[in-house]
C-alpha positions as CSV (number, residue, x, y, z in Angstrom):
1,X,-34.3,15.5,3.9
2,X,-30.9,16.6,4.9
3,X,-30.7,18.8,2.7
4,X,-34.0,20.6,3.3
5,X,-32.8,20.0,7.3
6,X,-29.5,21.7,7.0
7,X,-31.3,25.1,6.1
8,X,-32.5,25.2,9.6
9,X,-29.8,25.8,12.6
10,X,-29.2,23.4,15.1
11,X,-28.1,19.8,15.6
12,X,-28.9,16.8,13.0
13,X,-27.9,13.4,14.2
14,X,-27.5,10.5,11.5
15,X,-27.0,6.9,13.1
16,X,-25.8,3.9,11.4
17,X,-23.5,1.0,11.9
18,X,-22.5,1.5,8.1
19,X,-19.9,4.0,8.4
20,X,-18.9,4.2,4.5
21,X,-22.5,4.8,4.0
22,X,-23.1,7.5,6.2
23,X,-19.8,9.1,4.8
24,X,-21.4,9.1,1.5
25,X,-24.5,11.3,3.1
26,X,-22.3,13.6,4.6
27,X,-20.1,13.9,1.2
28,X,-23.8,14.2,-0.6
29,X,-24.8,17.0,1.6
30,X,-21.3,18.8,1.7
31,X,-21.2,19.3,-2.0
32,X,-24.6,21.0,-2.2
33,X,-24.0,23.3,1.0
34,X,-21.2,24.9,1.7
35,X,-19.8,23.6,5.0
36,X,-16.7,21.5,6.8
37,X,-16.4,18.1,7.6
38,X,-14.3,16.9,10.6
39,X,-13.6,13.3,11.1
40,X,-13.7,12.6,15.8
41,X,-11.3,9.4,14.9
42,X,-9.5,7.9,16.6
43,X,-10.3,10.8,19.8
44,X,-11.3,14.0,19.5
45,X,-10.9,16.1,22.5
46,X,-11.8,20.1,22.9
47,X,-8.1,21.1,22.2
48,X,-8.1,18.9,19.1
49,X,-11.6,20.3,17.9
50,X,-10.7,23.7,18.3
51,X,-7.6,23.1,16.1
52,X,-9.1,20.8,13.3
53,X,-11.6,23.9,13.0
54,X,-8.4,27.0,13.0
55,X,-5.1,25.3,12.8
56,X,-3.8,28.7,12.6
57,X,-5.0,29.8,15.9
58,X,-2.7,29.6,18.7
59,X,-4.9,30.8,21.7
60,X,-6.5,27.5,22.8
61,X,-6.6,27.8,26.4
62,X,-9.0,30.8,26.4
63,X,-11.9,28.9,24.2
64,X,-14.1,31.7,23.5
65,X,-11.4,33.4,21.9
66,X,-10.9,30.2,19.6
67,X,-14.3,29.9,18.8
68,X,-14.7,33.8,17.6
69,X,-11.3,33.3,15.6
70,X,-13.0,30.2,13.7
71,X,-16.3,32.6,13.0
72,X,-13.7,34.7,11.2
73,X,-12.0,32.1,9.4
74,X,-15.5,30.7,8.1
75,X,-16.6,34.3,7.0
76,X,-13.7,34.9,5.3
77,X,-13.6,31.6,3.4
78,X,-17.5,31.2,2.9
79,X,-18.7,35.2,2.3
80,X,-22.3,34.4,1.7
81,X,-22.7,32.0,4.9
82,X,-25.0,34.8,6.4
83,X,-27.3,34.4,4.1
84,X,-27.0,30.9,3.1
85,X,-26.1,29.1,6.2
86,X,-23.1,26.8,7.0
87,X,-22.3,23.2,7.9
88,X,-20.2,21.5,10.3
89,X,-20.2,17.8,9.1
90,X,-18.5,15.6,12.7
91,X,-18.0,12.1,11.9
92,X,-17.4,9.6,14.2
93,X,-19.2,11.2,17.0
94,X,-18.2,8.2,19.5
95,X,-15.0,9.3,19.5
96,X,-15.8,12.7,21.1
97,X,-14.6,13.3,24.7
98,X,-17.2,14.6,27.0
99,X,-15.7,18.4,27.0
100,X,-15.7,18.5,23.4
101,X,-20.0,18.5,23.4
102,X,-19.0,21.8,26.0
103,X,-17.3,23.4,22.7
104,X,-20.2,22.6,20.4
105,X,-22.5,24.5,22.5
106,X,-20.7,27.4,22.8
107,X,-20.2,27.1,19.1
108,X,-23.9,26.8,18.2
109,X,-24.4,29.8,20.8
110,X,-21.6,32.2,19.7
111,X,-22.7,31.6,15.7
112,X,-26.7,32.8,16.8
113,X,-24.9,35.7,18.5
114,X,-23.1,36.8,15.5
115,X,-26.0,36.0,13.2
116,X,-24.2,33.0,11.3
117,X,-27.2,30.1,10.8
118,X,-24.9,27.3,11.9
119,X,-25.6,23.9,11.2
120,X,-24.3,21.1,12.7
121,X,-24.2,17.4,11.5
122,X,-23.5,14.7,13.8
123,X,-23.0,11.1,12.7
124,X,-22.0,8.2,14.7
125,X,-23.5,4.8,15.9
126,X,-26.9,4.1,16.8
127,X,-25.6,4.0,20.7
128,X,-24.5,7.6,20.5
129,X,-28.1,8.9,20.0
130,X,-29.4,8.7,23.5
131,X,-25.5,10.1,24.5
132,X,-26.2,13.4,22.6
133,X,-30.4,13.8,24.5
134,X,-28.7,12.8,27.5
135,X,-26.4,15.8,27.1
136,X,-27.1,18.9,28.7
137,X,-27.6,21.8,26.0
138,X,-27.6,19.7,22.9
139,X,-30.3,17.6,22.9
140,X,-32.8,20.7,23.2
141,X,-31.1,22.3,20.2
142,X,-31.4,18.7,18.2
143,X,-34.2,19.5,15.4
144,X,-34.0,16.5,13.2
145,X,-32.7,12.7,14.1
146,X,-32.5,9.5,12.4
147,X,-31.2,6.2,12.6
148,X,-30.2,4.2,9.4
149,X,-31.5,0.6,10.4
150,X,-29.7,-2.0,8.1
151,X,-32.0,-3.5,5.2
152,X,-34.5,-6.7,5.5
153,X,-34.6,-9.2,2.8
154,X,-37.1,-8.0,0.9
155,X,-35.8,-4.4,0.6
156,X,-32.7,-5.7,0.1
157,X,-34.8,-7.5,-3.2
158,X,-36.0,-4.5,-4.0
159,X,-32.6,-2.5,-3.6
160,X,-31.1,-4.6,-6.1
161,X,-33.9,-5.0,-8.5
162,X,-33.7,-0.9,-8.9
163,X,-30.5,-0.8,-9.0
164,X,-30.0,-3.2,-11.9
165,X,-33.1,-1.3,-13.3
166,X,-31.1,2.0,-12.8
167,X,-28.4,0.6,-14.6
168,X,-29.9,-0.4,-17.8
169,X,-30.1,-4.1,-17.8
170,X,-32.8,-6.0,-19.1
171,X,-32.5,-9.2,-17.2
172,X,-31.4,-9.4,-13.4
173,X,-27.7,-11.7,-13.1
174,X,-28.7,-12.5,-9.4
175,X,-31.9,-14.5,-8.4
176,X,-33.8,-14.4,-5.3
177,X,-32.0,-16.8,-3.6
178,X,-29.1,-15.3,-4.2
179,X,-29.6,-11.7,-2.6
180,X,-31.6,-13.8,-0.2
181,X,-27.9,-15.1,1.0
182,X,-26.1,-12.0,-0.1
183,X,-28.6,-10.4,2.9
184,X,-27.7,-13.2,5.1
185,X,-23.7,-12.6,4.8
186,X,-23.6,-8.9,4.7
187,X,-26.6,-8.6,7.5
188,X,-28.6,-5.9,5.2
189,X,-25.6,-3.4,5.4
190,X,-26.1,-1.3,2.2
191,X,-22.1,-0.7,1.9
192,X,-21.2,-4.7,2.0
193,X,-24.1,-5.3,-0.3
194,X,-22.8,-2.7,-2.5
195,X,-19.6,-4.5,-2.2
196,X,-20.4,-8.1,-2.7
197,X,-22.7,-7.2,-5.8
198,X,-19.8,-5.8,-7.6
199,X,-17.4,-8.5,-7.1
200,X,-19.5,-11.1,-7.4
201,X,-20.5,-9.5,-10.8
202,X,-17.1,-8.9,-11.6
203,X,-16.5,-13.1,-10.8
204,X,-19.4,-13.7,-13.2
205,X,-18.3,-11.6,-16.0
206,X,-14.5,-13.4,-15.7
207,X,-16.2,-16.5,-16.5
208,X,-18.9,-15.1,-18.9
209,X,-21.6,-16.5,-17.3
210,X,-24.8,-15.0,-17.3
211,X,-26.0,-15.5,-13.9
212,X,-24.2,-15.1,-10.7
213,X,-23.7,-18.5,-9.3
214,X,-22.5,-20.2,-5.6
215,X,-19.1,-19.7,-6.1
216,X,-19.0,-16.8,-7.6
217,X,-21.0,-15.4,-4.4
218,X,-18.4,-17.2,-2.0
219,X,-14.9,-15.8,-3.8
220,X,-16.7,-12.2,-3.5
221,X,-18.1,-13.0,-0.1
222,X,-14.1,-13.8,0.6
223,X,-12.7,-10.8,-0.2
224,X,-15.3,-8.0,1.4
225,X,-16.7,-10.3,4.4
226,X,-14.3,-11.4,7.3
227,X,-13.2,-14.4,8.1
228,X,-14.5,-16.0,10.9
229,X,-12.5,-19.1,12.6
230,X,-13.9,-21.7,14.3
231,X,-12.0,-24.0,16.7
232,X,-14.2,-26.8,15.9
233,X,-11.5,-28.6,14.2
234,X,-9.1,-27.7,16.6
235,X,-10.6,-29.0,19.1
236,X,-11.3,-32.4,17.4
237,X,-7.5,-32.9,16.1
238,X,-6.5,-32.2,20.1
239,X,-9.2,-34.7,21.3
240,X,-8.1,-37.4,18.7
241,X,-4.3,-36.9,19.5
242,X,-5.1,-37.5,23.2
243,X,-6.5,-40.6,22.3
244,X,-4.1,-42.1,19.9
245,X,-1.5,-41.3,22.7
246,X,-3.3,-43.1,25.5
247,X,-3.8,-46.1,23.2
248,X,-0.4,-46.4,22.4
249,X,0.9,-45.7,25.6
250,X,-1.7,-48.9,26.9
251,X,-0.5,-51.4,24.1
252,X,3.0,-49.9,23.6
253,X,4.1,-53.8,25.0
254,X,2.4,-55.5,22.2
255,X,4.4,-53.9,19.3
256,X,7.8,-54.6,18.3
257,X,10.3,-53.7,16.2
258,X,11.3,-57.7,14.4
259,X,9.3,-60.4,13.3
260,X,9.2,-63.4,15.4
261,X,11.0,-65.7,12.6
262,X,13.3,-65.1,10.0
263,X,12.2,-65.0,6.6
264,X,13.7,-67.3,3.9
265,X,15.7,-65.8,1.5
266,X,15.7,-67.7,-2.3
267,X,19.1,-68.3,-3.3
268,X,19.2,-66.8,-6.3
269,X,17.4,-63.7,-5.3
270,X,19.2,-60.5,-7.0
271,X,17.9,-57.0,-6.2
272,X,17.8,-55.4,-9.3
273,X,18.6,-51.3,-8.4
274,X,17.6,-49.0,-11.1
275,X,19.7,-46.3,-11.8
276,X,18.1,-42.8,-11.5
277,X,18.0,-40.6,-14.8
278,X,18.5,-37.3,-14.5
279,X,16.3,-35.2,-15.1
280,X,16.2,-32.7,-18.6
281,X,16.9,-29.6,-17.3
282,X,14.9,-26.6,-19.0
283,X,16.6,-24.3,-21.3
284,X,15.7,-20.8,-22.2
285,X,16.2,-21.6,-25.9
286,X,13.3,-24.1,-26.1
287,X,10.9,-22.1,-24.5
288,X,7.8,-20.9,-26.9
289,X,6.0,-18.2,-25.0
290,X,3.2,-16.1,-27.3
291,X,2.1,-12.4,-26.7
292,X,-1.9,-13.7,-25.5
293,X,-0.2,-16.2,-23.1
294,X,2.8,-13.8,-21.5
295,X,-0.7,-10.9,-21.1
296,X,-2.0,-13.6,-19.4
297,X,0.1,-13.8,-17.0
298,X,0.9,-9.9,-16.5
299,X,-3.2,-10.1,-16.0
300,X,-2.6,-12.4,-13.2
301,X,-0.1,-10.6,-11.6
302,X,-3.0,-7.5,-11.7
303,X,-5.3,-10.3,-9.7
304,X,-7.2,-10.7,-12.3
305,X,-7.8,-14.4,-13.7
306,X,-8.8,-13.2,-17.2
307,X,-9.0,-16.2,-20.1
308,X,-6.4,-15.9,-23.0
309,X,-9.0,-14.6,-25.4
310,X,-9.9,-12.1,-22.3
311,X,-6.6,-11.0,-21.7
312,X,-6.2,-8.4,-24.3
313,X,-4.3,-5.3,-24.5
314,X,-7.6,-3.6,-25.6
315,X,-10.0,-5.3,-23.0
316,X,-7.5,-3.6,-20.0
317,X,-10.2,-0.5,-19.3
318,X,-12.8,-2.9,-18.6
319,X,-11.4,-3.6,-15.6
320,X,-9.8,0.1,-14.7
321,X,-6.3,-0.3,-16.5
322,X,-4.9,1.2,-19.5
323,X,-2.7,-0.8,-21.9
324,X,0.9,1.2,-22.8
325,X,3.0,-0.2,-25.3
326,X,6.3,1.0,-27.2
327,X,10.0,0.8,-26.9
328,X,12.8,1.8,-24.5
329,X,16.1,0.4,-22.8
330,X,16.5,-1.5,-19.7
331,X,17.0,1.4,-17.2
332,X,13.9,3.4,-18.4
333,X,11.2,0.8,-17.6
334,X,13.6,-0.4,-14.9
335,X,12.7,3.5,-13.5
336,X,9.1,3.3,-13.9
337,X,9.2,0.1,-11.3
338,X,6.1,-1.7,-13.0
339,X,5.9,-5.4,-14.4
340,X,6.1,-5.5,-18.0
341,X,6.1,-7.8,-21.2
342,X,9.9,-7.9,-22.7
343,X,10.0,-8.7,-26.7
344,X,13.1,-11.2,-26.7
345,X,14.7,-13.1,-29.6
346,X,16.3,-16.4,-28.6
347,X,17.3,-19.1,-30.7
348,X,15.0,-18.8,-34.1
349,X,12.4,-17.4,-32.4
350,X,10.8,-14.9,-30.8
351,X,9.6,-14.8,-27.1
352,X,7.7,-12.8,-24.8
353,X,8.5,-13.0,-21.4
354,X,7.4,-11.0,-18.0
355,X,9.9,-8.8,-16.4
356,X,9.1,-9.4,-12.1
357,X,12.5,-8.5,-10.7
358,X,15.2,-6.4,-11.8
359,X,18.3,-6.4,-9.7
360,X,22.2,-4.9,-10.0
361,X,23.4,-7.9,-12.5
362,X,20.2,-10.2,-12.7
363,X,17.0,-10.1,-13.9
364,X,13.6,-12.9,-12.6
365,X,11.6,-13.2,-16.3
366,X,8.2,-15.6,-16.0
367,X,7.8,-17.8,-18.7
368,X,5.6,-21.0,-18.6
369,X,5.3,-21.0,-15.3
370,X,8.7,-21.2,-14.4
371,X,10.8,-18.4,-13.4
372,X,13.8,-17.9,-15.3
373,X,17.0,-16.0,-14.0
374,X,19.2,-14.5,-16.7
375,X,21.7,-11.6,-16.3
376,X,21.6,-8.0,-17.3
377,X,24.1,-8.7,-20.2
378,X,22.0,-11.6,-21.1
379,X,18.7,-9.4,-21.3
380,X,20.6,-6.7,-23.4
381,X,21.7,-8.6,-25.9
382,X,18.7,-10.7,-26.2
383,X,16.0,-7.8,-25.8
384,X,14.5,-6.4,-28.8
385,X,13.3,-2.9,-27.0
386,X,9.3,-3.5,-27.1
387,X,7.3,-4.1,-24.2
388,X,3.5,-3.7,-23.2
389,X,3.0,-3.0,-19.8
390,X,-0.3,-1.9,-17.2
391,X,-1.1,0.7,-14.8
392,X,-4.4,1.9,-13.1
393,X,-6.2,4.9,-14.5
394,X,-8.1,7.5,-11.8
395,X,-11.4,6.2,-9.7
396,X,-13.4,7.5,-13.3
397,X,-11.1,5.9,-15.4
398,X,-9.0,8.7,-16.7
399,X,-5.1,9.0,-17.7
400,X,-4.5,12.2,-16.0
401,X,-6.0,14.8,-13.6
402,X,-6.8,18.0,-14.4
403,X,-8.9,22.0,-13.4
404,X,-12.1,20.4,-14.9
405,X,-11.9,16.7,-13.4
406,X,-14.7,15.6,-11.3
407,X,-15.4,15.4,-7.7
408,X,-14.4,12.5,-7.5
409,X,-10.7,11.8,-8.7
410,X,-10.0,15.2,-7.0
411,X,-11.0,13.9,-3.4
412,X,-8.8,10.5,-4.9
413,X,-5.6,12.7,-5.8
414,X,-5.7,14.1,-2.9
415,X,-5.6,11.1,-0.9
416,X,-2.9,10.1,-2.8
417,X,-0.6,12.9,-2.1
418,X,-1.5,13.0,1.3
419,X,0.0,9.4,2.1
420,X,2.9,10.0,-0.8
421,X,3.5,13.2,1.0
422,X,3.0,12.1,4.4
423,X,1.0,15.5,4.9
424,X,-3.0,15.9,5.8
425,X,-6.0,15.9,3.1
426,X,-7.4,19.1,2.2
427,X,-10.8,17.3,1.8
428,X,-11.5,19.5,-1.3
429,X,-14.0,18.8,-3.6
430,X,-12.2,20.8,-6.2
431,X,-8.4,21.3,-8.1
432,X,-7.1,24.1,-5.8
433,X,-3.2,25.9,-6.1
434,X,-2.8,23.3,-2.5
435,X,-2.7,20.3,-5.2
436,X,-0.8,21.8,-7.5
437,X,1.9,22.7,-4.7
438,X,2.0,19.2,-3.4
439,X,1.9,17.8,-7.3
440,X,5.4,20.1,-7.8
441,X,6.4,18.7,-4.6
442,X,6.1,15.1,-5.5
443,X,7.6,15.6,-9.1
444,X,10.4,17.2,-7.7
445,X,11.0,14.8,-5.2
446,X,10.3,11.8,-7.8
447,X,13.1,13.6,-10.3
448,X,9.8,13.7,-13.0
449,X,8.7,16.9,-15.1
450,X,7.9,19.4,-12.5
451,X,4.3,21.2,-14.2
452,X,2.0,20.8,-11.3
453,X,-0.2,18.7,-13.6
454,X,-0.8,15.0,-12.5
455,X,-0.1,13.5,-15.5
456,X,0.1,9.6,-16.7
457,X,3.7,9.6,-15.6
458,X,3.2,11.2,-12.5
459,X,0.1,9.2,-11.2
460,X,1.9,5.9,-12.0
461,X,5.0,7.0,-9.7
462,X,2.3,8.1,-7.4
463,X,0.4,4.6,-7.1
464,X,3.7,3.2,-7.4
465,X,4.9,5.0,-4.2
466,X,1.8,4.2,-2.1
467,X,1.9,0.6,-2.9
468,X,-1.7,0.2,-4.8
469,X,-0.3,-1.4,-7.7
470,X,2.2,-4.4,-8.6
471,X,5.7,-3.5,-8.5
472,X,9.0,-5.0,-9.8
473,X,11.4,-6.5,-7.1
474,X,14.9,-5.3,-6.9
475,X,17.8,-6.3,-5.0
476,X,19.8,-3.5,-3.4
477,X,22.3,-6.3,-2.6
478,X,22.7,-8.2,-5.6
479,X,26.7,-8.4,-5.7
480,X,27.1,-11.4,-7.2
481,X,27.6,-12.3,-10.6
482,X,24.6,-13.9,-12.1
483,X,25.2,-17.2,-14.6
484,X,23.8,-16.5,-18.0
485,X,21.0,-18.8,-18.3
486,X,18.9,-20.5,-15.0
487,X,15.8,-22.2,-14.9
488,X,13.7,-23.0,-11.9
489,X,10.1,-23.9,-11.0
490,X,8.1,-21.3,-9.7
């Protein structure tokens, strides 16, 4: 319908208290028409519109001025939008200051003047519908409105029945009264369903069960839903303490602090006092640690409670991660700053041990649930070179990024430079020479290969850098000598 919509200009209004799914409508429509998309958050007044549409222009007190320069800019960048049309995608509509509507008139009116078919799509919440027909101007030139209404219990049985359906499976993992309360806790919003289906999937196939169960409902339901704290018990503990105090305030002359008589003591009474042993204290040397039970725990630092028959090097892409093994020193994984497996050779075995912190003269290994503290020197000449490690492949589970990668991990890389870089998205759809000048700029500044091609070294610094995956601790203060050998419980 939008897209069949779009063709005509005017105003569209899309209403919905979903904001991720109408995002994914205006995304849909974007990459079939060619258009802009400007997010209104947090405000968005007529100065800042005019500039989100031509940063380059620098006459913004004269506004029909900035609105021919814009007309310019869009022929320029979009030749055939005379023909084809052109849409301006606003999000977040109730963030728009009242003389912001004032410029999207005068756009709509200057783009019929200079025979541009503009379309414009507005999406907000439901409220902001009878804003824009209250509006003088804007509500005559709305053609096509709608308001998402969140789903009832039956279409949300439905939703998921064709979308189990759409996905191949034969039998459904959830039964009715399960996406009866999975409607319940998300309130029929189609993003939180989305959500809570996937983790609670995710929960079942951990535990290889074949049907989504209560708990694995309530851990997903813990992690997308928010919490919502009661002061019930609060309010209980307060009530109880004020009457413990006022009952021992009442009776505080009935209770002392001695008997009223003395006790006999037997004469040949002798206290016995047990001397405490000490206890064994752990050593390093005695510790049997196998490859399946250190993955394990370099799993759990992922956040993912995977069996030891599940936690495989070659299971990792089921769950988004690829697997690296090989050999190096110290100060080259020590540079990659992720958690990895260590090979090491003490006493007449061999160990495997995970590597969490890595400071100036000490290094935090996990082994057997304990963490062990050992110094550089110690790791050296223990350390046989080999270690397996994790990091996250791309939204569409790929190593690297390249020209012919989908929409997708593009719109993801160039998040991900935006934040590394500090710098705004491009919202592109496609590789453009912008991210390959902010990939040189982020291999340059990361001392990496400088090619312009996000490769599997450069998108682990990258997710590295943004904090989106585990990192090992170091200590930019660690000046005193570590002892060769510590244990202590973790």
């Amino acid at each position: 319908m939008l897209k069949d919509k779009s063709r005509t200009p005017g105003i569209m209004g899309l209403f919905s208290d979903d904001e991720t799914l109408l995002s994914q409508f205006s995304s849909e429509l974007l990459a079939q028409r060619a258009g802009v998309a400007i997010n209104a958050f947090p405000k968005l007044s007529a100065s800042a519109l005019l500039y989100k549409l031509n940063p380059k222009n620098t006459d913004a007190k004269n506004r029909l001025h900035a609105i021919d320069a814009v007309l310019r800019q869009w022929h320029e960048a979009f030749p055939r939008c005379r023909t084809q049309g052109l849409v301006l995608s606003i999000s977040a509509i109730q963030a728009m200051r009242d003389n912001s509507w004032e410029v999207l008139g005068m756009l709509l009116t200057r783009a019929q003047e200079c025979d541009l078919p503009l379309t414009i799509l507005l999406t907000g919440t439901p409220d902001q519908e009878a804003r824009l027909l209250a509006d003088t101007g804007l509500g005559a030139r709305m053609h096509t409105r709608h308001t998402l209404r969140a789903l009832t219990g039956r279409e949300s049985l439905h939703y998921i029945q064709e979308q189990i359906a759409n996905h191949g499976a034969d039998t459904s993992p959830f039964t009715p009264a399960r996406i009866r309360r999975m409607q319940a806790l998300t309130k029929g919003s189609v993003s939180q369903l989305n959500a809570l289906a996937h983790l609670a999937l995710l929960a079942a196939w951990t535990e290889r069960a074949g049907l989504v169960g209560t708990r694995h409902l309530r851990l997903a339901a813990g992690e997308v839903l928010p919490v919502k704290r009661s002061n019930r018990r609060l309010t209980v503990g307060l009530f109880a303490c004020v009457v413990f105090a006022a009952c021992g305030w009442h009776f505080s002359g009935a209770i002392t602090g001695a008997l009223p008589f003395k006790p006999p003591v037997p004469a040949r009474w002798i206290t016995k006092v047990s001397k405490p042993q000490a206890p064994v204290q752990p050593a390093i040397d005695r510790e049997v640690v196998n490859q399946p039970d250190a993955m394990h725990q370099l799993y759990t630092m992922w956040g993912y409670d995977a069996s030891a028959e599940e936690a495989l090097c070659q299971n990792a892409g089921r769950v988004n991660l690829q697997c690296k093994q090989g050999s190096a020193p110290l100060g080259t994984l020590e540079q990659e700053g992720y958690p990895w497996i260590g090979e090491l050779k003490t006493g007449d075995h061999l160990n495997y041990a995970v590597v969490a912190r890595v400071g100036k003269d000490s290094l935090d290994l996990l082994m057997n649930n304990r963490t062990w503290q050992v110094s550089r020197t110690w790791f050296t000449q223990h350390a046989t070179g080999n270690y397996t490690l994790l990091h996250r492949l791309t939204p569409s589970g790929k190593e690297a990024i390249t020209a012919a990668s989908d929409s997708q991990d593009v719109n993801w890389i160039d998040a991900q430079l935006s934040q590394a870089l500090n710098a705004p998205e491009t919202h592109t759809h496609v590789w453009t020479h912008t991210l390959e000048a902010r990939t040189k700029e982020f291999q340059q500044n990361m001392h990496l290969h400088v090619d312009g091609l996000p490769g599997e070294d450069t998108l682990m610094q990258l997710m590295r850098v943004n904090h989106t995956t585990p990192a090992i601790l170091t200590s930019l203060s660690d000046s005193a000598a570590a002892t060769p050998v510590q244990g202590k419980k973790s």
